[in-house]
C-alpha positions in Angstrom: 0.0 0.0 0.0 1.4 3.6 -0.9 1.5 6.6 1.5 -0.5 8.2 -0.4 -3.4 5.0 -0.4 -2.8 4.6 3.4 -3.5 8.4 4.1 -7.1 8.1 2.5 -7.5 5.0 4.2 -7.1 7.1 7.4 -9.4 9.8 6.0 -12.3 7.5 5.4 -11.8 6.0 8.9 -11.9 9.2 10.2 -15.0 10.5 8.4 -16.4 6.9 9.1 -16.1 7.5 13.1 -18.0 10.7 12.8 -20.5 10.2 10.2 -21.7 6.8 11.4 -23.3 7.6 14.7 -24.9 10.0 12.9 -26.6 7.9 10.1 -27.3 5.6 13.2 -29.0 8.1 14.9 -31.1 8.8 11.6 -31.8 5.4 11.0 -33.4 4.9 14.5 -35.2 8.1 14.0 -36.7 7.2 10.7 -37.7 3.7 11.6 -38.7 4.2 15.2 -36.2 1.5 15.9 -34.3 1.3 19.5 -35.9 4.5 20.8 -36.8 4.5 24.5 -40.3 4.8 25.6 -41.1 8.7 26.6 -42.6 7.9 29.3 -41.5 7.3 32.9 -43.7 7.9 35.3 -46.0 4.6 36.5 -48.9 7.3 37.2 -51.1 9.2 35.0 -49.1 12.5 34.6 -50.7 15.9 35.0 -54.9 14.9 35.8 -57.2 17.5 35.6 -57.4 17.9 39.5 -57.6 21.4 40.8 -54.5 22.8 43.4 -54.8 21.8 46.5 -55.7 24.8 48.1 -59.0 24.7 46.0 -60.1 21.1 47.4 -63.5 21.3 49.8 -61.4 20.1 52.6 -63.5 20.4 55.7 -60.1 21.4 58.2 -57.4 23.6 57.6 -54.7 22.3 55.4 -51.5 21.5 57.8 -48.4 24.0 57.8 -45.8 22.6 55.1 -42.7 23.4 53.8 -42.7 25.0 50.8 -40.0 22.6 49.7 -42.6 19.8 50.4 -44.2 17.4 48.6 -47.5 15.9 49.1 -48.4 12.2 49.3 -52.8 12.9 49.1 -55.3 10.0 48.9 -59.0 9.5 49.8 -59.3 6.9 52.6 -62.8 5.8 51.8 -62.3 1.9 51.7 -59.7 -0.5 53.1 -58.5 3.2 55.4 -56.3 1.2 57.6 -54.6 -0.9 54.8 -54.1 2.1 52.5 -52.8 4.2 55.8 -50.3 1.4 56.8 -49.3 1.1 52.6 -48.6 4.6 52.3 -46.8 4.8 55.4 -44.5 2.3 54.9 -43.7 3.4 51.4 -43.0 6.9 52.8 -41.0 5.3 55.2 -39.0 3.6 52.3 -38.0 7.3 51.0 -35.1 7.0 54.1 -33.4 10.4 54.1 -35.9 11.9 51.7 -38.9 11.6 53.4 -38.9 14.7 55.3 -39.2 16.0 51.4 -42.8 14.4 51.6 -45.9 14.9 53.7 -49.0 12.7 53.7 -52.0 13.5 53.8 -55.4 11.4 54.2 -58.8 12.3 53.3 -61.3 10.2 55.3 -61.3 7.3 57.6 -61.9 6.8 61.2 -58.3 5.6 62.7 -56.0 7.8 64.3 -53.3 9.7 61.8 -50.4 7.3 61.3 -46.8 9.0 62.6 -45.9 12.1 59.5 -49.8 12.0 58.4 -52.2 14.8 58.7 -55.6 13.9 58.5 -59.0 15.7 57.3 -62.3 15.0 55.6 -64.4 16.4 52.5 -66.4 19.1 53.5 -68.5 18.2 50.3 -67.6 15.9 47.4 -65.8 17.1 44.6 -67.4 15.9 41.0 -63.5 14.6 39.9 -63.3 13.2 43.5 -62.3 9.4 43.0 -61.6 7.4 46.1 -59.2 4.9 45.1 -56.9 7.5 43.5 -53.2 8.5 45.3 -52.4 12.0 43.7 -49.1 13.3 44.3 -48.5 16.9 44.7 -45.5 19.0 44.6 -44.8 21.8 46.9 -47.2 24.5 45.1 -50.1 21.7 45.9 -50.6 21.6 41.9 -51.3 17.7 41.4 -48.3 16.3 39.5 -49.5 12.6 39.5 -52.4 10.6 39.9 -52.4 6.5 40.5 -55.1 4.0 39.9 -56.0 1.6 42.8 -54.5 -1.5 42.9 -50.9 0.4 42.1 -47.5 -1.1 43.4 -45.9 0.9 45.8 -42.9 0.3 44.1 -43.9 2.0 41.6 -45.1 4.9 43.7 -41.6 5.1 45.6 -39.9 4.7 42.1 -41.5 8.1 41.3 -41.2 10.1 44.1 -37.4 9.0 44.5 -37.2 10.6 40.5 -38.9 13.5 41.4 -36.7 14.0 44.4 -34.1 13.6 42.6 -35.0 16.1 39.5 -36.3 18.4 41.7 -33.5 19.3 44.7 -34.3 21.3 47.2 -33.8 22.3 51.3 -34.0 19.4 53.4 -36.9 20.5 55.9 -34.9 20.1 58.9 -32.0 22.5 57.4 -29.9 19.7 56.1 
């Protein structure tokens, strides 16, 4: 092979390295092939809840951080399963939790340690009582999951949102 063959050899390589990721990345594009699914969350993203400031809640919200978020759900059946559920979910966040505040709507028993309890003062028409709806720190409703959901799935979630979203700890971590 001459010099001057082996020095175009390099130059196609070279163009090669750059120009193949590209037509990769075109290919993929075109042909919907390899792409990730857009969607992460496990929850119905954004449901046309209103803020939680303008829920018919028959008590006064409790004081929160500004830097937290909220863990909401209707406690209408199963309360002390769902509570318990919940709880120990929260619990799961470890360090984070004290980024998170719970709060049940309904149900008789006695708030769980970190919940705050209320009731409806009336029924909301979009009101669904197997729905957890998870808030961030403005009360806007970020997330809303279908009974029967995993708490994995849940946790998965809030951890990502934690994450994405840093912020004070409460306790001036």
């Amino acid at each position: 092979m001459t010099f001057r063959n082996r020095q175009r050899l390099k130059l196609m390589v070279l163009i090669a390295v750059f120009f193949l990721p590209l037509l990769g990345a075109w290919g993929m594009l075109h042909w919907q092939a390899g792409i990730p699914d857009g969607r992460t969350a496990h929850g119905q993203l954004m449901p046309p809840v209103p803020p939680l400031s303008e829920w018919p809640l028959a008590d006064k919200l409790p004081i929160s951080d500004e830097q937290a978020w909220w863990l909401v759900f209707d406690c209408e059946a199963d309360c002390k399963k769902r509570a318990d559920q919940w709880w120990r979910m929260h619990r799961a966040l470890g360090r984070q939790a004290d980024r998170v505040t719970r709060l049940r709507i309904g149900g008789n028993a006695e708030a769980l340690p970190g919940e705050s309890a209320t009731r409806w003062s009336t029924l909301p028409g979009w009101r669904d009582a197997s729905v957890l709806w998870i808030l961030d720190p403005q009360g806007r409703v970020v997330l809303a999951y279908p009974d029967g959901i995993e708490p994995a799935a849940v946790l998965e979630d809030i951890e990502q949102l934690l994450k994405v979203n840093p912020g004070m700890e409460r306790h001036g971590t």
